[in-house]
C-alpha positions in Angstrom: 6.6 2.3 -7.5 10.1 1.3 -7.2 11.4 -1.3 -4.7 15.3 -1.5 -4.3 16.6 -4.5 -2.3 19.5 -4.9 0.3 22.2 -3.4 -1.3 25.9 -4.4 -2.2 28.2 -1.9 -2.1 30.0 -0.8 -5.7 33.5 -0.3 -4.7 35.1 2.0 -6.7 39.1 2.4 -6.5 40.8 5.2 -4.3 41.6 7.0 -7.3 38.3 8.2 -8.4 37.7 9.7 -4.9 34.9 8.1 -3.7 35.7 5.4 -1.1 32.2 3.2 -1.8 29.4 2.7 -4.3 25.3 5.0 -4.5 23.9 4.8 -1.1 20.5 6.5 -1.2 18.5 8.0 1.9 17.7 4.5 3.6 20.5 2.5 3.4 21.5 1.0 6.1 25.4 0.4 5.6 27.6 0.7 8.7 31.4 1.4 8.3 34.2 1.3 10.1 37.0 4.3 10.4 37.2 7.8 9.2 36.8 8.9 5.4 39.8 10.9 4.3 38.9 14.7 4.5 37.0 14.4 7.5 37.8 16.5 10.8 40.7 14.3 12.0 39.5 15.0 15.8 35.9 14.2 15.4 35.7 12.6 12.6 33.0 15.2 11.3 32.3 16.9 8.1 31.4 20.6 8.5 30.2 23.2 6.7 32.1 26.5 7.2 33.0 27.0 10.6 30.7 24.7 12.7 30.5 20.9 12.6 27.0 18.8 12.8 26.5 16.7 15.1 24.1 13.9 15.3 21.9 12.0 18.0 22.3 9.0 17.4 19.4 6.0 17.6 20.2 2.2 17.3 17.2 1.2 16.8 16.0 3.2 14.0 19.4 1.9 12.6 19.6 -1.6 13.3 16.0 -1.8 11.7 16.5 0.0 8.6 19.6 -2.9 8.3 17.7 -5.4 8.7 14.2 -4.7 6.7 14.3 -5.6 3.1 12.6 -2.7 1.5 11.6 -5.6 -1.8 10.1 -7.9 0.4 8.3 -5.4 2.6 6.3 -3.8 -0.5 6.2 -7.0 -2.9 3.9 -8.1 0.5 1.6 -5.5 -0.8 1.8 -5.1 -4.4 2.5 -7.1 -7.0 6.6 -6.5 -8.5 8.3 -7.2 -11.6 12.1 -7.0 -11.8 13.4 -3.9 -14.1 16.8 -3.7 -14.6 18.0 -3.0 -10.7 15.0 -2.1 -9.9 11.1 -3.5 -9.0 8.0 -1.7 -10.4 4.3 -2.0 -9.6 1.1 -0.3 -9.3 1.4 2.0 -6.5 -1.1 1.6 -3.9 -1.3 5.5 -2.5 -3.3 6.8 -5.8 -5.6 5.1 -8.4 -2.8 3.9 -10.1 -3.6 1.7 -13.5 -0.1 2.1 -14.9 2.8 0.6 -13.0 4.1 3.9 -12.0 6.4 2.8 -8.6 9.5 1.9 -8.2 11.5 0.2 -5.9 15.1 0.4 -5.3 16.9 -2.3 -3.2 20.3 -0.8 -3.5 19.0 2.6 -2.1 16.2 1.0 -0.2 13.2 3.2 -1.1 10.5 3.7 -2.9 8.9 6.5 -5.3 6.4 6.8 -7.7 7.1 8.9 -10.4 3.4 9.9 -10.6 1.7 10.7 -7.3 5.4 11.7 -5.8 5.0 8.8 -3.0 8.0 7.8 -1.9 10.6 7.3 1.4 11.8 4.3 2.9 10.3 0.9 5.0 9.0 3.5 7.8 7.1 5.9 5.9 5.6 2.9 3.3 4.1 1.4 6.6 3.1 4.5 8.1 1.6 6.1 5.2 0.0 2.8 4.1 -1.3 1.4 8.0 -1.9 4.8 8.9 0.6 3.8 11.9 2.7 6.4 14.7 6.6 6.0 14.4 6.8 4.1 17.4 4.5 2.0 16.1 5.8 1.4 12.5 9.4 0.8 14.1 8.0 -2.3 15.8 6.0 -3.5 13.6 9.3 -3.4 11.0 11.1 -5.0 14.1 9.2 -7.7 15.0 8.8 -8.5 10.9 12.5 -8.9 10.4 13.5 -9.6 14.0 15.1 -6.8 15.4 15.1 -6.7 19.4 13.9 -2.9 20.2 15.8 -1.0 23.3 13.4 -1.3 26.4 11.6 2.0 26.7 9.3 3.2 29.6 6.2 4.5 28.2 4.7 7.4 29.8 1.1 8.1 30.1 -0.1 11.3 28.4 -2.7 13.5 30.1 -5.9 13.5 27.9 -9.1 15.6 28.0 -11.7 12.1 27.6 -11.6 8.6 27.2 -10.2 8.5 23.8 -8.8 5.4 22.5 -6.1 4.7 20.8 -5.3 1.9 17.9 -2.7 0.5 19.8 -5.6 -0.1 22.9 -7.9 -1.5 20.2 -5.3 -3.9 18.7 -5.1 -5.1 21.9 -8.3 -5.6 23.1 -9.4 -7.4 20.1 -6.0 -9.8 20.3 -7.0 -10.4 24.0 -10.5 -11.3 22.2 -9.2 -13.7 20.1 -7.0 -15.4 22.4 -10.2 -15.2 25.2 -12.3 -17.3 22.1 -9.9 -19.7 21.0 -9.6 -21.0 25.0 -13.3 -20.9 25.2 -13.3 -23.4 22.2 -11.2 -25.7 23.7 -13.1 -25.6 27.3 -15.4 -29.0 27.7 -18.3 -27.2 28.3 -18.8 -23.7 27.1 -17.1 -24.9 23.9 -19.0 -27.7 23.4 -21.7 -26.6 20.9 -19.2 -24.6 18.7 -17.1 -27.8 18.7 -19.8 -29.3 17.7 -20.8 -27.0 14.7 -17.5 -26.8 13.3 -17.4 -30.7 13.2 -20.7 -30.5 11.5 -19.0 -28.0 8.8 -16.1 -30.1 8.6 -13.8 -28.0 9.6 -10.8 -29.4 11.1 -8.1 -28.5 13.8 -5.6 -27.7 11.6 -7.7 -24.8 9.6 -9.0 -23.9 12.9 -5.5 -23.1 14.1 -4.7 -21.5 10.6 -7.7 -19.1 10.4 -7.4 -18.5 14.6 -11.3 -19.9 15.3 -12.7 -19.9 18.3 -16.2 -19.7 20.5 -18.0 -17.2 22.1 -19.7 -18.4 25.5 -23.7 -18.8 26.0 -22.8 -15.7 28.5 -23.6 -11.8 28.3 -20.6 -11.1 30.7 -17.9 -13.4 29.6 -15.6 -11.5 27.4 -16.3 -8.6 29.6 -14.9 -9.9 33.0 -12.1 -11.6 31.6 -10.9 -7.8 29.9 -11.7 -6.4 33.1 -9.0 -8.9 35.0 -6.5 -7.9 31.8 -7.1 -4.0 32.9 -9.0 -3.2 29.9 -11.5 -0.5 30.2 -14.7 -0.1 29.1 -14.4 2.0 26.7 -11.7 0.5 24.9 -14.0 -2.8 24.3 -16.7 -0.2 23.1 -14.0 1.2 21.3 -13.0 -2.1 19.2 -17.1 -3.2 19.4 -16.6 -6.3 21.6 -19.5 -5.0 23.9 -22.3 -2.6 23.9 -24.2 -0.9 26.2 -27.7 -1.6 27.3 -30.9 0.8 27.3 -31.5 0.4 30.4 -29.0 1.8 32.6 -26.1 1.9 30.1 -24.6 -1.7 31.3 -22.0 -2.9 29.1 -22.4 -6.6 27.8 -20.9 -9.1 25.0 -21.5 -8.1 21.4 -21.5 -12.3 20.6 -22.7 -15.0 22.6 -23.4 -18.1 21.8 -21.3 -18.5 18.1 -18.3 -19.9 16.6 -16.1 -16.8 16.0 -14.0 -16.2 12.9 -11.3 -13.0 13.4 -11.0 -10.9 10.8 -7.3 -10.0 10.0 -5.5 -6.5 8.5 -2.7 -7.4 6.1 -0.8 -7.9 8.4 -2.7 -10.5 10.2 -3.7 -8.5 12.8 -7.4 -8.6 14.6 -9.4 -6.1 14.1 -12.6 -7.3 14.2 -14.8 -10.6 14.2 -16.9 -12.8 12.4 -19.6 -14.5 14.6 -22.1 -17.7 13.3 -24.5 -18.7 16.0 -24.9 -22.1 17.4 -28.1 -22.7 17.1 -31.1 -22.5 14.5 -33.6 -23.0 16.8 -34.1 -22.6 20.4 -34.5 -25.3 23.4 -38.6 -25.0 22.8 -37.8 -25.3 19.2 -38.3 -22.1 17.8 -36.6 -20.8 15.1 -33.7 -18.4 16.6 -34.4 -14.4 15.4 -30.7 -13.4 16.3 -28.6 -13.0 12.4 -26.9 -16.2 11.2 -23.7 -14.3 11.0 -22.5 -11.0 13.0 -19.8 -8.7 12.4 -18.3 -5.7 14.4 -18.7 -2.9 13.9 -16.7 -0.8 12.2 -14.4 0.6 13.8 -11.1 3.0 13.5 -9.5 -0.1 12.6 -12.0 -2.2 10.4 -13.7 -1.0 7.7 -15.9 -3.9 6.2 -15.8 -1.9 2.5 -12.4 -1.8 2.5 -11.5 -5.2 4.2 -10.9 -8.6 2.6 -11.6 -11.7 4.7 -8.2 -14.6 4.5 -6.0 -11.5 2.5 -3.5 -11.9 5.5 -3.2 -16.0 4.4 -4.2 -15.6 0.4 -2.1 -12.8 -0.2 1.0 -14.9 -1.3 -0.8 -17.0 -3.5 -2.4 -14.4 -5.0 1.0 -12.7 -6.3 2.6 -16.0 -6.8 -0.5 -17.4 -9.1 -1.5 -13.6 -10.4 -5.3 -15.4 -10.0 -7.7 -13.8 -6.8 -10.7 -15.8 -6.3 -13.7 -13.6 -4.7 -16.4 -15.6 -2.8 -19.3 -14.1 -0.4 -18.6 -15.2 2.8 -15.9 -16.5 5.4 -17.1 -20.0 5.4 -16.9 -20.8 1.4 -13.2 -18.8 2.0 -12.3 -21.1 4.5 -13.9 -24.0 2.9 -11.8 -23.5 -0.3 -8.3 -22.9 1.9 -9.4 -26.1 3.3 -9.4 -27.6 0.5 -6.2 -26.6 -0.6 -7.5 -23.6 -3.2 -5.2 -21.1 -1.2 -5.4 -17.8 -3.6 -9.2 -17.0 -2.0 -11.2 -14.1 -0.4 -14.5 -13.3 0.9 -16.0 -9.7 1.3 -18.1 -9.3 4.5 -21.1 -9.2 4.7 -21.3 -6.2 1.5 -21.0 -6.4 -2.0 -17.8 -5.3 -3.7 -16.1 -2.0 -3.0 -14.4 0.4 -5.4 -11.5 -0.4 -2.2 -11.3 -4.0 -3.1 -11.1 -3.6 -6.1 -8.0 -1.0 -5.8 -7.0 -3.7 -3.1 -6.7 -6.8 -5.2 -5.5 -4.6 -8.0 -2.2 -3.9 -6.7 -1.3 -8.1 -5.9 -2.6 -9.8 -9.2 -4.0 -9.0 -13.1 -6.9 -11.6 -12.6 -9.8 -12.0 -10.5 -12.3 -14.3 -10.7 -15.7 -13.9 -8.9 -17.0 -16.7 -7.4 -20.9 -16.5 -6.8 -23.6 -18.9 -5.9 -25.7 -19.8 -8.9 -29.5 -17.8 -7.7 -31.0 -15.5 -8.6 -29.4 -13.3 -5.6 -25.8 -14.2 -6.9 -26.2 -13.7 -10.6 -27.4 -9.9 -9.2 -24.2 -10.3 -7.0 -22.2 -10.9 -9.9 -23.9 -7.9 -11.8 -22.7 -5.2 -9.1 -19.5 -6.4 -9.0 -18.9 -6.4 -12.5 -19.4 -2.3 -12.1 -16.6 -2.1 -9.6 -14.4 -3.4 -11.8 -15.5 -2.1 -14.7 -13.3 0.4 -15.3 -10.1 -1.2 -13.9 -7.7 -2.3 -16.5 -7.7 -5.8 -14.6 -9.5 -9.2 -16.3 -12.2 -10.1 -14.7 -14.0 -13.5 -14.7 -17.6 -14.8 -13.5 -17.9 -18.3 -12.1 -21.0 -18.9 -10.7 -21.3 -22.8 -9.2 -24.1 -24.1 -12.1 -21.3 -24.9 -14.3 -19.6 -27.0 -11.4 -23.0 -29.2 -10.4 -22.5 -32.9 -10.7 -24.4 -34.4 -13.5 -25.3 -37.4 -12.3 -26.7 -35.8 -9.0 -29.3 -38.9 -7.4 -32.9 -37.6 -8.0 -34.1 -35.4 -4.9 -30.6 -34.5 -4.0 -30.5 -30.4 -3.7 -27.3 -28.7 -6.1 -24.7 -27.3 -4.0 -25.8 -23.4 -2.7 -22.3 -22.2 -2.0 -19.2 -23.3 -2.2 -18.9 -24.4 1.2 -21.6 -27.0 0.3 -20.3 -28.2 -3.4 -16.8 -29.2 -1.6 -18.7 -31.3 0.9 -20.2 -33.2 -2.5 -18.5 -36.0 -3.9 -16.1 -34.9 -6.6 -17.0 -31.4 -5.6 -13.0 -30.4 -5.2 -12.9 -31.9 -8.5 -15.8 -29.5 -10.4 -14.7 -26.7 -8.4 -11.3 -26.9 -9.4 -12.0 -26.8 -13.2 -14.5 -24.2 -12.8 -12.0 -22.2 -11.6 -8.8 -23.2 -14.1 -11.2 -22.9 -17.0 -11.1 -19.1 -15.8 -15.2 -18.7 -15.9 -16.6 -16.6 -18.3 -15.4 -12.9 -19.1 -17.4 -10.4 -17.1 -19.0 -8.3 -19.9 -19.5 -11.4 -21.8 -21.7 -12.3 -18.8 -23.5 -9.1 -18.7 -24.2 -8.6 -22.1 -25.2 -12.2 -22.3 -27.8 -11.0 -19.4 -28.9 -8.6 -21.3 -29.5 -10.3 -24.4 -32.1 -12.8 -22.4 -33.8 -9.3 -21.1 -34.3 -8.4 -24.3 -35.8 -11.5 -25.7 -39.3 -11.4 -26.5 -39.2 -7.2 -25.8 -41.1 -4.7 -28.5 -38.4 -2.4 -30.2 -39.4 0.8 -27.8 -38.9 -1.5 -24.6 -35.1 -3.1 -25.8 -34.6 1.0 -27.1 -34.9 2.1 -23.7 -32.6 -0.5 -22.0 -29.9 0.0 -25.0 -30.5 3.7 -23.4 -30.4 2.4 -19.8 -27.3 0.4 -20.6 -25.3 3.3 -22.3 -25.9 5.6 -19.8 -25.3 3.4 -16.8 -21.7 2.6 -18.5 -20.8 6.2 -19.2 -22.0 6.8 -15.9 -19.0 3.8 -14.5 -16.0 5.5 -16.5 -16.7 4.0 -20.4 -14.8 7.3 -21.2 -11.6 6.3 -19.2 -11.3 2.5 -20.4 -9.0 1.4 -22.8 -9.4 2.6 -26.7 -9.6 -1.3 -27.7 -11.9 -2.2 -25.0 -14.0 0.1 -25.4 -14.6 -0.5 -29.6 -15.5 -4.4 -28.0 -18.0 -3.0 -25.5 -19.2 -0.3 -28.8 -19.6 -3.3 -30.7 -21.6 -5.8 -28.0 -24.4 -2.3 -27.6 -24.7 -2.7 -31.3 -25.6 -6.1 -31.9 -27.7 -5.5 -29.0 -29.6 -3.2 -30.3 -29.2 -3.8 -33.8 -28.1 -0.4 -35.3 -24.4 0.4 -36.5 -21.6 1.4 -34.4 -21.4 5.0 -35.4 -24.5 5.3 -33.9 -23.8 4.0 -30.6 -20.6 6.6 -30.4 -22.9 8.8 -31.2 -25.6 8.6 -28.7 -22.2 8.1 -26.1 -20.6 11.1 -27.1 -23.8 12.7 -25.9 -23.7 11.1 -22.4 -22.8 13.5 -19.8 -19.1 13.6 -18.6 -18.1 11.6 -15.4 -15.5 13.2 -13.2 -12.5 10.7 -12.1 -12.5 8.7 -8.8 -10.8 10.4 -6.3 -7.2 9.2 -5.7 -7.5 6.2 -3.2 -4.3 5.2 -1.1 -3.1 2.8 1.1 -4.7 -0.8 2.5 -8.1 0.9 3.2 -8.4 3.2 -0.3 -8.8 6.0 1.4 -7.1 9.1 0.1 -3.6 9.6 1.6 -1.4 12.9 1.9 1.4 11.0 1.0 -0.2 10.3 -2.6 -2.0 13.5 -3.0 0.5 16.8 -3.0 3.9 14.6 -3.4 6.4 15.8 -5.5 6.7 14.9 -9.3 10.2 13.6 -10.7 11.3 13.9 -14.1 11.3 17.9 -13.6 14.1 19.6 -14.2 16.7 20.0 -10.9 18.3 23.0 -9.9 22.6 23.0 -9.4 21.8 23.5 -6.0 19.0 20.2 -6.0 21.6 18.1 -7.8 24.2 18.9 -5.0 21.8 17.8 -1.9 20.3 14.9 -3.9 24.0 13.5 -4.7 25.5 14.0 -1.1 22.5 12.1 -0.2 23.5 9.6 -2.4 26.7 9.4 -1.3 27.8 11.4 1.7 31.4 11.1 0.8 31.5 13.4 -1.9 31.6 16.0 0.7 34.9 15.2 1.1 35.6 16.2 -2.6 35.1 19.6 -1.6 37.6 21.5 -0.4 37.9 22.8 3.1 37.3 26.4 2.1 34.1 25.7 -0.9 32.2 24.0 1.9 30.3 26.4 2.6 28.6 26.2 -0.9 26.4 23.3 0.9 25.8 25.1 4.2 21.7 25.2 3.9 22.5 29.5 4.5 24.0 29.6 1.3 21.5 27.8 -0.9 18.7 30.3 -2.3 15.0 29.7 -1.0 13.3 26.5 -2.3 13.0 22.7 -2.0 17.1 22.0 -1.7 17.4 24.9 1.2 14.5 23.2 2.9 15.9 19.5 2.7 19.5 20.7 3.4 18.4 22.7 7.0 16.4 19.5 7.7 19.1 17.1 6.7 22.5 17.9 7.0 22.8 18.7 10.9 22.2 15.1 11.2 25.4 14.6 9.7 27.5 12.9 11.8 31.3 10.5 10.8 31.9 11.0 7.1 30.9 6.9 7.0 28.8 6.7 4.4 25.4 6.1 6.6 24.0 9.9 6.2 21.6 8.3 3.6 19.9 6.0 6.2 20.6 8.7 9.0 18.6 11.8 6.8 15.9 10.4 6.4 14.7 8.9 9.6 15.5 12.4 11.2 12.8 14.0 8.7 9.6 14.4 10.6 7.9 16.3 7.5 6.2 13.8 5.3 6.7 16.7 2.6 10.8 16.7 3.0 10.9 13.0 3.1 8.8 12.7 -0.1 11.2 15.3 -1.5 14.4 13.8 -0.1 13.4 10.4 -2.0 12.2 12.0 -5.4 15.3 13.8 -5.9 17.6 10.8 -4.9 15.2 9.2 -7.5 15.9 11.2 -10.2 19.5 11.2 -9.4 19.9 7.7 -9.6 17.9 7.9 -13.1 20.1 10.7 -14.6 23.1 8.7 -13.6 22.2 5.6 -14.4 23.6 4.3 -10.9 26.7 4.1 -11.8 29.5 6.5 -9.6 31.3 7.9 -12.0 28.7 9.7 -13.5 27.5 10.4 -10.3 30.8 12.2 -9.3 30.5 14.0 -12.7 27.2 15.1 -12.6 27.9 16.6 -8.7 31.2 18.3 -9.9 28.9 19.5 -12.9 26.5 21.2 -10.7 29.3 22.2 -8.2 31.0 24.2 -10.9 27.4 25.7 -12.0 27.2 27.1 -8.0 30.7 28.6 -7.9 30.2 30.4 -11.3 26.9 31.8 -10.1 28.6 32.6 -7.1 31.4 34.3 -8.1 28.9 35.6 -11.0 26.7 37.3 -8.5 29.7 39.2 -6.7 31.0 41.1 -10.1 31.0 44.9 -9.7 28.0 46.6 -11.1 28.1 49.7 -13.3 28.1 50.1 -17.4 30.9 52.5 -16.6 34.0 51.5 -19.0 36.5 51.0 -15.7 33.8 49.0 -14.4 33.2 46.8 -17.7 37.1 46.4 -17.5 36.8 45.1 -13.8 34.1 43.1 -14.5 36.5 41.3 -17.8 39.1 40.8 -15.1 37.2 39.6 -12.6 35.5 37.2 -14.8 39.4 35.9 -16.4 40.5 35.4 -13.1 37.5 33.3 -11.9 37.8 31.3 -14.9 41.3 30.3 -14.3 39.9 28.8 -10.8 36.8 27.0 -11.8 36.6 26.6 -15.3 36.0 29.0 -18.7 32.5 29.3 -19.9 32.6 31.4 -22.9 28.9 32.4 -23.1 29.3 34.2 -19.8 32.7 36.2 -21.1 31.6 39.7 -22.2 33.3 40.3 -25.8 34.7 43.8 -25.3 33.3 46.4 -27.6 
C-alpha cells in the first residue's frame, strides 16, 4: 500500500503548457483564477458542445485539505519511506509482502495486489466499515475541520433497528455514566477501593478511561433513559439485558470496576467488568465471573479486538516490538509501569485477526504468558496463529523473570500484574522482555522434545506423525523455503531419521487450501480487497487519457477546442475509461487544477473509485512523476485516439478507386496528426 503525503506543487514554466505539477484524484489544492483555454464566461472546460457543471461541497473539500493521507494510514500500518512514496502491508487482504503504497503528493492509496485503493474517505470507510457521513467526521474531527451544521432527518424504518452511530453513543454515554460513578463517595467507594488495592493510580485511571459500575440493577438504565436512549439501543450495545420473567430490562454490570474497551480509534465499544467483591457480606465466596465482557456486538468483536491498541499502537510502530499479555489488568499494569508497546486479548486465545492485526504495525511480537501449566498451553495455541505469518515471534513466559532470592514461603509472581508489584519486578520484567524470550518454535519443539523423553519408538513415531500433520495442517506448505528446511530439520532430530525422509512423509500430507483474504481492523473479508482492480496491466489510449486528466486536469486545456470531444465519455468505446469518464468528468467544474480531489469524492461506486486510483497509480509509475513525461505520455495516447479515429472513418471497399481514397485519406490525416508508416498501405 502506498501512502502519499500533503503535496507541494511542481511548478513547471508556462512554456511546457501545464500551469502546475501531478495532482492525483485526492488532492486537495485550491487555486485562484482561470487556466488559459478555459470558457472565458464560466470559467469551464467542456466537452463538445455542453459544459459540466459541478455541485460544489466545502466540506468534503476543506477535509480532504486538511487530512494527511501518511499520517492517517501510518496510524494503521506500519510505513517505510520509498522514494516519494510510503509502502506497507496492506490491511484489506492477507498481505505478507508489502504490497501498498501511499502517495502524499496525490494523496491516495493502492495496492498493487488486491486493487485497494482511493483516498482518506474510502481507507476509513472500507477499513471501519463507516457511512460517508460518518467517515467525513470522523476525518474532521481528527484533523480539525469544523463541518457545516446539518439537520438530520429521521428515516422511517420497519423495527427497532439500531444503528452504529446509536451504539457508539450509548456506550460513550456508558463510559462517561462509570467514570462519575467512580468518583461518587459512596457508590464508588468499593471500586476506589479495589483499584487502590491494585495500585492503580489516577493518572492511568484517567489514561485507560476506568470507572465503576453501581451495586444497582437499574442505574445505568435510568440514567440512559433521562439521555433519551431506548431500550433497545442499550440491548443493542449489551449494556442491559432482559429478564425471564416479564422481559424487564436491567444492568449487564453491577457492582465492578469497569475497564472500556476501545476500537482503533479509541472509541467504546464495549466493557471490561472486575467485581468488587470475592466473597459476600455472610462470607461466601461470590459465584458471579471475576471478569465480564459485553457481548459482542456489531461493533465489538472480542476475536478480532485488542485491549490498549488505541494507546500501544504508537509504540508498537515506533519500537517494531508488540508485547501480547492475557488480560486487561497485566496490560494496564505494564502501561503503568512505563512498558507502553502492550496488549491483552479478551478473554480468548489468539485469533488469526490479531494476528493479521499486529501484523500490519510491527515485525516482532512477543507473547507474554504466565508461567503454569495453563499458559505454557496458552503459549502453544498462539504459536499456531502465527505460524505461518512471516512475522518473528517470541515466547516469554514470567519463570525466567522470578526473583532468585524470593524469602522462603513467598508465592512467584502469577501474572504480570503481580511480578511488577514485587521488588525489582520492573527490573526482571524489563529484561525478560529486551532479551526478546525465546523463539516460538524453539519453544515448541523444545516441548516436544520433553514429551518424548522416556517414550518407546512407536509412541514418539506417532507424535513425529501428530506433529507433521498438525503443521501441514497450519500452512507448512506456504512458509518461507528457508524456514521451512529449519522446521524439516528440528522433526528430524526429533525423531531421529534423515531429512529426506521427513519431506517425504510431508509431501504426502494432504494439501491445505489458503486463508481467506482478511481486511480491515476486524479481518473480516472486505469488497474493497476482494474484486479490486490489478495495476501493472497494460492501459488502453483511451485509459491513459482519463487517468492523466485525472492527474492533472489542465491538460484538457492542451486540447484544442474542436478534438475535445475525443474525451466526451460518448466517444470513448465500452469499458473501464467510458465508465470512470461518465462518473467523473461532469463533476468538472473551473479548469483549477482541483478535479483530482473533486472526482473522486463524487464516485459513489467503490468499483470506479478503486479504478479511478489504480489507473492514476499506474500513471504516476509509468511516468515517474515527473510532468513532462506526463504531458508526453497523454499527447502519446492522444495521437493513438485520433489515428484510430480517423482510422475507423476510411472508406471501405477493395475496389482500386477505393484503395486510392483510402491512400489519400490516410496522407492527408497524417499531415494533421502525425505519420505512422505501419498503418500506410504500400500501393501494389
Amino acid at each position: 500500500m502506498i501512502v502519499a503525503p500533503s503535496p507541494i506543487p511542481t511548478m513547471l514554466s508556462e512554456q511546457s503548457g501545464a500551469a502546475s505539477g501531478l495532482r492525483l484524484l485526492s488532492v486537495g489544492h485550491v487555486r485562484t483564477g482561470r487556466t488559459p483555454g478555459a470558457n472565458a464566461a464560466t470559467g469551464r472546460i467542456s466537452f463538445g458542445t455542453t459544459p459540466l457543471a459541478f455541485a460544489e461541497n466545502d466540506d468534503k473539500e476543506r477535509v480532504l485539505q486538511a487530512a494527511d493521507i501518511v499520517r492517517l494510514v501510518g496510524e494503521h500500518v506500519a510505513l517505510k519511506r520509498k522514494g516519494r512514496e510510503y509502502v506497507g502491508l496492506c490491511p484489506f487482504h492477507d498481505d505478507h509482502s508489502p504490497s501498498m503504497f501511499v502517495v502524499p503528493h496525490k494523496r491516495i492509496y493502492h495496492c498493487f495486489s488486491c486493487g485497494a485503493g482511493g483516498n482518506v474517505f474510502t481507507f476509513v470507510m472500507d477499513y471501519y466499515r463507516m457511512g460517508f457521513r460518518e467517515a467525513l467526521q470522523f476525518l474532521a474531527d481528527r484533523f480539525g475541520v469544523k463541518l457545516t451544521p446539518r439537520k438530520i432527518i429521521a428515516e422511517p424504518t420497519d423495527g427497532p433497528s439500531v444503528s452504529k452511530e446509536q451504539l457508539l453513543a450509548a456506550s460513550a454515554m456508558a463510559a462517561d455514566f462509570f467514570r462519575v460513578i467512580l468518583r461518587h463517595p459512596q457508590h464508588g467507594a468499593a471500586a476506589r477501593a479495589l483499584a487502590e488495592r491494585r495500585g492503580i493510580t489516577a493518572e492511568t485511571i484517567e489514561r485507560f478511561g476506568i470507572g465503576a459500575a453501581p451495586d444497582r440493577w437499574d442505574g445505568l438504565r435510568l440514567t440512559a433513559e433521562r439521555k433519551g436512549l431506548s431500550a433497545d439501543v442499550l440491548l443493542g450495545a449489551g449494556l442491559v439485558k432482559r429478564s425471564q420473567e416479564g422481559g424487564q430490562p436491567y444492568d449487564t454490570f453491577r457492582d465492578r470496576l469497569m475497564f472500556p474497551i476501545c476500537d482503533q480509534l479509541g472509541r467504546v465499544i464495549a466493557f471490561g467488568g472486575r467485581r468488587l467483591r470475592d466473597k459476600d457480606d455472610q462470607g461466601n465466596e461470590v459465584r458471579d465471573a471475576k471478569y465480564l465482557n459485553s457481548p459482542e456486538n456489531p461493533l465489538f468483536n472480542k476475536s478480532a479486538t485488542l485491549y490498549g491498541l488505541h494507546l500501544a499502537g504508537q509504540s508498537i510502530r515506533s519500537s517494531g516490538i508488540a508485547v501480547v499479555t492475557e488480560g486487561y489488568m497485566d496490560c494496564v499494569a505494564c502501561h503503568q509501569a512505563g512498558i507502553t508497546n502492550v496488549v491483552a486479548t479478551l478473554g480468548t486465545a489468539l485469533t488469526p485477526q490479531h494476528a493479521r492485526i499486529l501484523g500490519r504495525l510491527c515485525e516482532t511480537v512477543v507473547l507474554l504468558f504466565d508461567g503454569d501449566e495453563a499458559g505454557q498451553r496458552a503459549a502453544d495455541r498462539a504459536i499456531e496463529v502465527f505460524f505461518a505469518s512471516p512475522m518473528e515471534v517470541k515466547i516469554a513466559t514470567l519463570a525466567s523473570a522470578q526473583d532468585p532470592n524470593r524469602a522462603p514461603g513467598l508465592p512467584a509472581a502469577k501474572d504480570p500484574d503481580e511480578l511488577l508489584k514485587q521488588p525489582g519486578g520492573l527490573e526482571r520484567l524489563t529484561a525478560l522482555l529486551n532479551s526478546g524470550g525465546v523463539d516460538a518454535l524453539t519453544f515448541r519443539f523444545d516441548r516436544l522434545v520433553k514429551q518424548a523423553e522416556g517414550m518407546t519408538m512407536s509412541a514418539r513415531a506417532a507424535l513425529v506423525d501428530d506433529e507433521m500433520a498438525r503443521l501441514a495442517q497450519l500452512g507448512l506448505s506456504r512458509v518461507s523455503p528457508v524456514r521451512r528446511a529449519m522446521i524439516v530439520r528440528r522433526i528430524a532430530a526429533l525423531a531421529g531419521v534423515d531429512e529426506a525422509t521427513v519431506r517425504t512423509a510431508l509431501a504426502a500430507q494432504p494439501p491445505v487450501p489458503a486463508p481467506t483474504t482478511p481486511g480491515g481492523q476486524d479481518g473480516e473479508s472486505r469488497t474493497a480487497g476482494t474484486s479490486g482492480p490489478r495495476s501493472g496491466a497494460a492501459r488502453s489510449a483511451e485509459e491513459l487519457l482519463v487517468a492523466a486528466v485525472l492527474t492533472d486536469d489542465t491538460l484538457l486545456t492542451a486540447i484544442p477546442a474542436d478534438q475535445r470531444s475525443l474525451l466526451a465519455p460518448a466517444s470513448l468505446p465500452d469499458g473501464p475509461a467510458r465508465r470512470l469518464a461518465e462518473a467523473v468528468f461532469p463533476a468538472a467544474g473551473p479548469a483549477d487544477g482541483f478535479i483530482a480531489a473533486r472526482a473522486l469524492s463524487s464516485l459513489e461506486d467503490p468499483e470506479l473509485q478503486r479504478l479511478a486510483a489504480s489507473m492514476v497509480a499506474d500513471v504516476e509509475h509509468i511516468t515517474g512523476g515527473n510532468p513532462q513525461n506526463l504531458r508526453r505520455a497523454f499527447d502519446d495516447a492522444l495521437l493513438v485516439v485520433k489515428r484510430r479515429n480517423a482510422d475507423r472513418a476510411l472508406p471501405a471497399g477493395n475496389d482500386q478507386a477505393t484503395v486510392l481514397a483510402r491512400i489519400a485519406a490516410r496522407q492527408s490525416m497524417h499531415a494533421s496528426v502525425g505519420k505512422d508508416p505501419r498503418s500506410i498501405p504500400k500501393p501494389g
